[in-house]
N, C-alpha and C positions, 0 to 999 in steps of 0.2 A: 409578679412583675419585677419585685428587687432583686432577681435570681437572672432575671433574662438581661435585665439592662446592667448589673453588676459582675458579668459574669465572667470578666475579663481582671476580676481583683486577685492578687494572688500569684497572677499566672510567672513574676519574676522567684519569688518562694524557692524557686527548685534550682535557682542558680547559687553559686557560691560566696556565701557574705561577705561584704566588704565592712570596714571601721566606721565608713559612713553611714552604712545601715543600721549600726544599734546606736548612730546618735541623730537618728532624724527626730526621736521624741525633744531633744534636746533644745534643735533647731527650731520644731514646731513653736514649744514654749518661749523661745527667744524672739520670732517671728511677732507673736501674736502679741508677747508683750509689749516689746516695741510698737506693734499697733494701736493698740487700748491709751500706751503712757502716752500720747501724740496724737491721739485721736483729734481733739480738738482742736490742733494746731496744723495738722497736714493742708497742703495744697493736693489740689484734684489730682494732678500727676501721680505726685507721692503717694494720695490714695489709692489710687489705680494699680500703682509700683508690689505696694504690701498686698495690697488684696491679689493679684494675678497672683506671687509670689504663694501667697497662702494656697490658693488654688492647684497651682503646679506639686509645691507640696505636698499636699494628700495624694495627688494622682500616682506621687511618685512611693509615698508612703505605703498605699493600695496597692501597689504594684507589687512590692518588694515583699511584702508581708501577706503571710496565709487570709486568707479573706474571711473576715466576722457575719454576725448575723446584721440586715440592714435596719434591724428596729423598728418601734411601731413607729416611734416622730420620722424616721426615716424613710418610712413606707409615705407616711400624709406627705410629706417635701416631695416625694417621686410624685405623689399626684397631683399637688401645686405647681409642680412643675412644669408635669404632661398639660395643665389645663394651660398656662403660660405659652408652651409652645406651640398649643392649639390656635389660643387664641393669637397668638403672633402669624400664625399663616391663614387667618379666615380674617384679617385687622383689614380697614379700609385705607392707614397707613402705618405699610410696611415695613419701611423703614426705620420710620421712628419708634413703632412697637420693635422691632428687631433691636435698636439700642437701648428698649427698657429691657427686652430679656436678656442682653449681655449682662446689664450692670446687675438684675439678678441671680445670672448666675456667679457672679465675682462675692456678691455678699453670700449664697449659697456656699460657694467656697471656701470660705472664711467660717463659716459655721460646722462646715464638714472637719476642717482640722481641729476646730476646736471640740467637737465632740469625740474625735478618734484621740485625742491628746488625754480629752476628761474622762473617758470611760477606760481608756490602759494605766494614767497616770493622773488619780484625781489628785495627787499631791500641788500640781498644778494651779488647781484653781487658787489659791492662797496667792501668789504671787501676779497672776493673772487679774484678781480682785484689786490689789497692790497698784499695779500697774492703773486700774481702773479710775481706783479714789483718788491716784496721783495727778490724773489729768482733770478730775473731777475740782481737786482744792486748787491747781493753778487756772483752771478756768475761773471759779469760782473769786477768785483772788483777782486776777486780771478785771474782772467785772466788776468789785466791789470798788475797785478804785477809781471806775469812772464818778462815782459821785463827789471824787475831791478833784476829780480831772476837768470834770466836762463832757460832757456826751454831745455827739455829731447830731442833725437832723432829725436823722431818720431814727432816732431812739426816743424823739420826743413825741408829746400827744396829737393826733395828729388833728382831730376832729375838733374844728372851731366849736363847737356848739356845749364841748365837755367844758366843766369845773377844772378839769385834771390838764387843761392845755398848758403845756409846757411842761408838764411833768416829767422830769426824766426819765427812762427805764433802760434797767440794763441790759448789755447785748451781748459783753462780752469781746471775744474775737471771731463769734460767728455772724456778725452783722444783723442780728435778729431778734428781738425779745424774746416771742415765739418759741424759739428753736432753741436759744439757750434756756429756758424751762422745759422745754422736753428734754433737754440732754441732761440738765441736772431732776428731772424727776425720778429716775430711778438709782442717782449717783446716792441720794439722801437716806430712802431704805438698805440699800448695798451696805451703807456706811455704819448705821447702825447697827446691823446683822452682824458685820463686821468685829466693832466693837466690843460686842458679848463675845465672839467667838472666838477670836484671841486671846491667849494667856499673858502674852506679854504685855506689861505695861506702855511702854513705848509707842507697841504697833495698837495699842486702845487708846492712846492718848490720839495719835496721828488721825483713825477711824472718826473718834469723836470730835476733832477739830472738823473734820473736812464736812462729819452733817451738818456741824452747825455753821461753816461758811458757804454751805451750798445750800442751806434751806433761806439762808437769809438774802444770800442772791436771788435762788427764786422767786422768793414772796414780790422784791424789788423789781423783779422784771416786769410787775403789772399786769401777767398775763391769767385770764381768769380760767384759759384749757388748762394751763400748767398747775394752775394751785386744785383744781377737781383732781389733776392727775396725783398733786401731793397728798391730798386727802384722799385718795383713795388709796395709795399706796400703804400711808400709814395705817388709816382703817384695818386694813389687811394685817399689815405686820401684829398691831395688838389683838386682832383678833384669834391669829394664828398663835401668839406669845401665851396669852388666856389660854387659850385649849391646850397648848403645851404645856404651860407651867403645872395649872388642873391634872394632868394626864400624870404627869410624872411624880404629881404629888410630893415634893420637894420643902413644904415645911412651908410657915410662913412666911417666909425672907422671901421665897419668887412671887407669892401673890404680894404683898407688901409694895415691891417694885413693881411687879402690872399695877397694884393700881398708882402706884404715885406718876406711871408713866401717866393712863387716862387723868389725874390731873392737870398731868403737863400740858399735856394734848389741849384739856379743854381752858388751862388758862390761857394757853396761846391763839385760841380760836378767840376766848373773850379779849385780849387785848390788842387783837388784829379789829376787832367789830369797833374798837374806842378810837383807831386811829381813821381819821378823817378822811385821807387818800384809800385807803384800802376799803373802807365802808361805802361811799362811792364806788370804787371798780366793782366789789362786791354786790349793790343793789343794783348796780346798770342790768347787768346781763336780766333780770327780771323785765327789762323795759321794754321788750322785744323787740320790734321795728324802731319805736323811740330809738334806738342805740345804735348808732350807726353800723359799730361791728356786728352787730348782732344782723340788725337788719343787711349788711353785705354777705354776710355767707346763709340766710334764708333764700336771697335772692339766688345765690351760689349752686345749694343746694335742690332748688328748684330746677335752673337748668339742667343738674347733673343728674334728677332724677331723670328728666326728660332723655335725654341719653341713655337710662338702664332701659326707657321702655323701648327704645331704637335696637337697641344691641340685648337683649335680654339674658340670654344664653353664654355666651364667650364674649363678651365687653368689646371695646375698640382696641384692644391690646396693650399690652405692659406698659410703663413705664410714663412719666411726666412729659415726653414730647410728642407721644400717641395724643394725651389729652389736649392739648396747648395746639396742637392742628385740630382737632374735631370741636372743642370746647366752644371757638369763635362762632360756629353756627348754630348753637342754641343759646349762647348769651345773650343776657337782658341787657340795653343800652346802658353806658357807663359801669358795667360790673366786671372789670376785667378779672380772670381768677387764673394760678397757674395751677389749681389741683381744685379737689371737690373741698377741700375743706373737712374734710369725715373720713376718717380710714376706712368702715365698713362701705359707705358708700363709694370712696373710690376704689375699691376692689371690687364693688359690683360695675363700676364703669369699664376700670380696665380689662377684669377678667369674666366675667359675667356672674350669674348667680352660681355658677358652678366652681369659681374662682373665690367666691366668698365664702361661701360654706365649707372648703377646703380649709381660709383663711381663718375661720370658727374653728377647726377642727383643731388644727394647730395650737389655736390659744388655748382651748379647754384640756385638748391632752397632754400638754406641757405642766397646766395647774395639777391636774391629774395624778401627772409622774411625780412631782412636788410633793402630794401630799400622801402618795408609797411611799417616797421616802423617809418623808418627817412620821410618820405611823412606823416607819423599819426605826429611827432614833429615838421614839419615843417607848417605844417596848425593851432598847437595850439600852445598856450603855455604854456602846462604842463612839457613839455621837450624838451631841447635844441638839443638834438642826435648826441651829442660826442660821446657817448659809442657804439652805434651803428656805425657810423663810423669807431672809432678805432677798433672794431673788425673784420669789413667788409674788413679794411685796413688787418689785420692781415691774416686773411684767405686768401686774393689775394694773399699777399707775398709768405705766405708758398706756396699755388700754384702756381707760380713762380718759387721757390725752386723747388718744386717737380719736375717739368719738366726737369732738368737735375740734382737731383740725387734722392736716397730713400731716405732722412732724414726722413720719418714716421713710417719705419720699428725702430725708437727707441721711447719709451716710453715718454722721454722730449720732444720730441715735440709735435707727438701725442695725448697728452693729453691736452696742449695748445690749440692744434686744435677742438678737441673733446669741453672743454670749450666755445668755443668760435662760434662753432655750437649752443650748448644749447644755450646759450644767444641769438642767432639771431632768432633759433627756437620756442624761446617762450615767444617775446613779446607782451605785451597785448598793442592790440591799442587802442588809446584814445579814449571816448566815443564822441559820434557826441552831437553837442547841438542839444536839441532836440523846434521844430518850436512852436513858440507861438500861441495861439489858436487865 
C-alpha cells in the first residue's frame, strides 16, 4: 500500500540540483526546532504556520530526493490514516470530522519530517531534545512562579465539598493544570535521559535543572492523570536503566547509581504520602463517585461508551468537534464533556474499534523499535541508549496519561509525542562486526 500511495517520491530526483536542495536537512532541523523551543508558547495561528510549513517541507523534501523505504511505523500511520479518512466520509458530521482529519494530518506532517530528518541525520535529535527541555524549563518556570504571583480562577479547587478548595494549582501559559502535566510528563524522563547522555557538563547541568523544575511543577499542578503519567514514566526509565546497566555489566558504580536512583524514587514517593495536600489528592481518586472528578468523567465515560456501541466500527470521525456535535445526544444531564476523557476510548469514538487497534499498534511498535534499539547499544559500544530510553520513558508516561484523560487532543503534547515516535521509529541499528576469514 506504501508503494501505491508514495509512488510519486522521488519523481524530482532526476532533475538538476540546486544549493537548496542539499540544505533542506538543514532547514528541516531549523523548522522543527523552532517548533519544539515555542511549543508552549505559540498561538493557534503560529501553530498552524509551523506545522503546514513542516508539512510542505517533506513533500518538497520527498520530491527532490530518491524515495526511501516507507517503514514498518510508516506502514501502521498509512493505515491510521486510511481508517481516519474512512471514518471521515461514513461520520454523521462531516464536516467537523473533516477538520479533525486536517489537523491530523498537519501533526502527521510534522512527524513525517521529523522522521526523514532522524533517520538521514540522527545527529539531530541532540539539539531537537535541546530545543525540547528549553521550552520545557521556561514553561516549567513560568508556572512555578504563579505560586508567589497568584493564580486566576480557574487554577483553583473547584469543588466545594474538597479539603483542597482554594488550593492553587498550576497551569502555566496553557490555561490548564491538566494539560500542563501532560506536557511536562514526558518533558521529566527526556530530561534525565538527557542528563546521562551528555558529556558536557554544562548541557548535564541544564538537563538536570529542567527535571527537577519540571517534576516539581507537575507534582504542583494537582493533577492525579499527570502524576500516574509521571510514575509510570519513571517506572519505565529505572526499569529500562536496571536491565541495561545488568546487560552491560559495567562494574559496580551503574548498579550503585540504579540503586540510589530507586531510593530517590521511593523517598520521594514517601515524602509526597507526609504532605497533607498531596495525600488528599492522592486518596480522593480511591473514592469513586464520592469524588467529584472522578465521579464526572464515570459519568463521561459512560456516555462515550454508549457512542462506541452506536458507531462501533469507524467511530463518528476524527477530531474534537465530530465529538462536541454527537456528544450532546448521549449526555447525562449537567455533565458537559469536550472529549471522552480516555484516549483509548476516544479513539474508539472517533475512529472506531478499527481506529483503536491501529492506535495500539502504534504504541506498542514504537516501544518495540525502542527496544531494538537499546538491545543494538547494549551489545556494542557505539551507544550508550539513554536517548532511547528516555523516550521510551516518555511515550509510556503520556500513555499512562491518556488512559484517564485526552491530553492529546492539544497540540503541546501531541507533538511531543509525535517526536518521540520519530526518534524510536528510525533508529539505525548498529552494524554487526562482521567474522574473520
Amino acid at each position: 500500500m506504501g508503494s501505491v500511495l508514495l509512488g510519486w517520491q522521488g519523481r524530482g530526483s532526476r532533475w538538476e540540483p540546486t544549493p537548496l536542495t542539499g540544505r533542506l536537512p538543514l532547514l528541516a532541523g531549523l523548522l522543527l526546532l523552532s517548533l519544539f523551543t515555542v511549543l508552549p508558547f505559540l498561538s493557534r495561528p503560529g501553530m498552524a504556520l509551523l506545522l503546514s510549513g513542516s508539512g510542505l517541507l517533506w513533500l518538497s523534501w520527498s520530491v527532490l530526493e530518491p524515495p526511501g523505504d516507507v517503514g514498518s511505523m510508516g506502514r501502521r500511520l498509512l493505515v491510521f490514516l486510511a481508517v481516519a479518512v474512512v471514518a471521515t466520509g461514513f461520520s454523521p458530521v462531516p464536516q467537523e470530522a473533516l477538520r479533525g482529519l486536517l489537523k491530523l494530518v498537519l501533526y502527521l506532517g510534522a512527524w513525517a519530517l521529523a522522521a526523514r530528518l532522524l533517520a538521514h541525520h540522527r545527529r539531530w535529535w541532540n539539539p531537537l531534545l535541546a530545543g525540547v527541555l528549553l521550552g520545557g524549563l521556561a514553561e516549567a518556570v513560568l508556572a512555578l512562579r504563579q505560586l508567589h504571583g497568584g493564580a486566576m480562577a480557574l487554577a483553583t479547587w473547584s469543588d466545594e465539598a474538597s479539603i483542597l478548595l482554594n488550593t492553587e494549582r498550576l497551569y502555566g501559559s496553557l490555561g490548564n493544570p491538566n494539560l500542563l502535566g501532560g506536557y511536562l510528563v514526558p518533558i521529566v524522563p527526556l530530561a534525565v535521559g538527557a542528563a546521562l547522555h551528555w558529556h558536557r557538563w554544562p548541557s548535564r547541568l541544564f538537563a538536570a535543572v529542567t527535571a527537577a523544575l519540571a517534576g516539581t511543577a507537575l507534582v504542583l499542578t494537582y493533577s492525579r492523570g499527570a502524576w500516574l503519567g509521571l510514575a509510570a514514566g519513571l517506572a519505565c526509565f529505572v526499569l529500562l536503566w536496571g536491565w541495561f546497566a545488568l546487560a552491560r555489566r559495567q562494574g559496580r558504580r551503574q548498579v550503585v547509581l540504579w540503586c540510589l536512583l530507586l531510593a530517590a524514587l521511593l523517598g520521594a514517593v514517601a515524602m509526597a504520602g507526609l504532605l497533607e495536600p498531596l495525600q488528599v489528592r492522592l486518596l480522593s481518586a480511591l473514592a469513586g463517585r464520592g469524588d467529584s472528578s472522578v465521579n464526572f468523567r464515570i459519568n463521561v465515560w459512560t456516555a462515550a461508551w454508549q457512542m462506541v456501541r452506536d458507531y462501533p466500527w469507524i467511530g463518528i470521525g476524527p477530531g474534537q468537534d465530530a465529538f462536541n456535535r454527537v456528544y450532546p445526544l448521549y449526555q447525562q444531564p449537567m455533565f458537559n464533556a469536550l472529549s471522552a476523557y480516555s484516549m483509548p476510548l476516544e479513539l474508539a469514538v472517533e475512529l472506531g474499534l478499527a481506529g483503536l487497534l491501529a492506535g495500539i499498534a502504534i504504541f506498542w511498535h514504537a516501544l518495540h523499535q525502542g527496544l531494538r534499539q537499546l538491545k543494538g547499544a547494549v551489545a556494542t559500544t557505539e551507544e550508550k541508549g539513554w536517548p532511547q530510553i528516555g523516550a521510551m520513558a516518555a511515550v509510556v508516561g503520556l500513555g499512562a496519561h491518556g488512559l484517564v484523560d485526552t491530553i492529546f487532543l492539544r497540540p503541546e503534547v501531541q507533538l511531543v509525542w509525535w517526536l518521540c515516535i520519530a526518534f524510536l521509529a528510525t533508529g539505525q541499528q548498529p552494524r554487526r562486526p562482521q567474522a574473520s576469514p
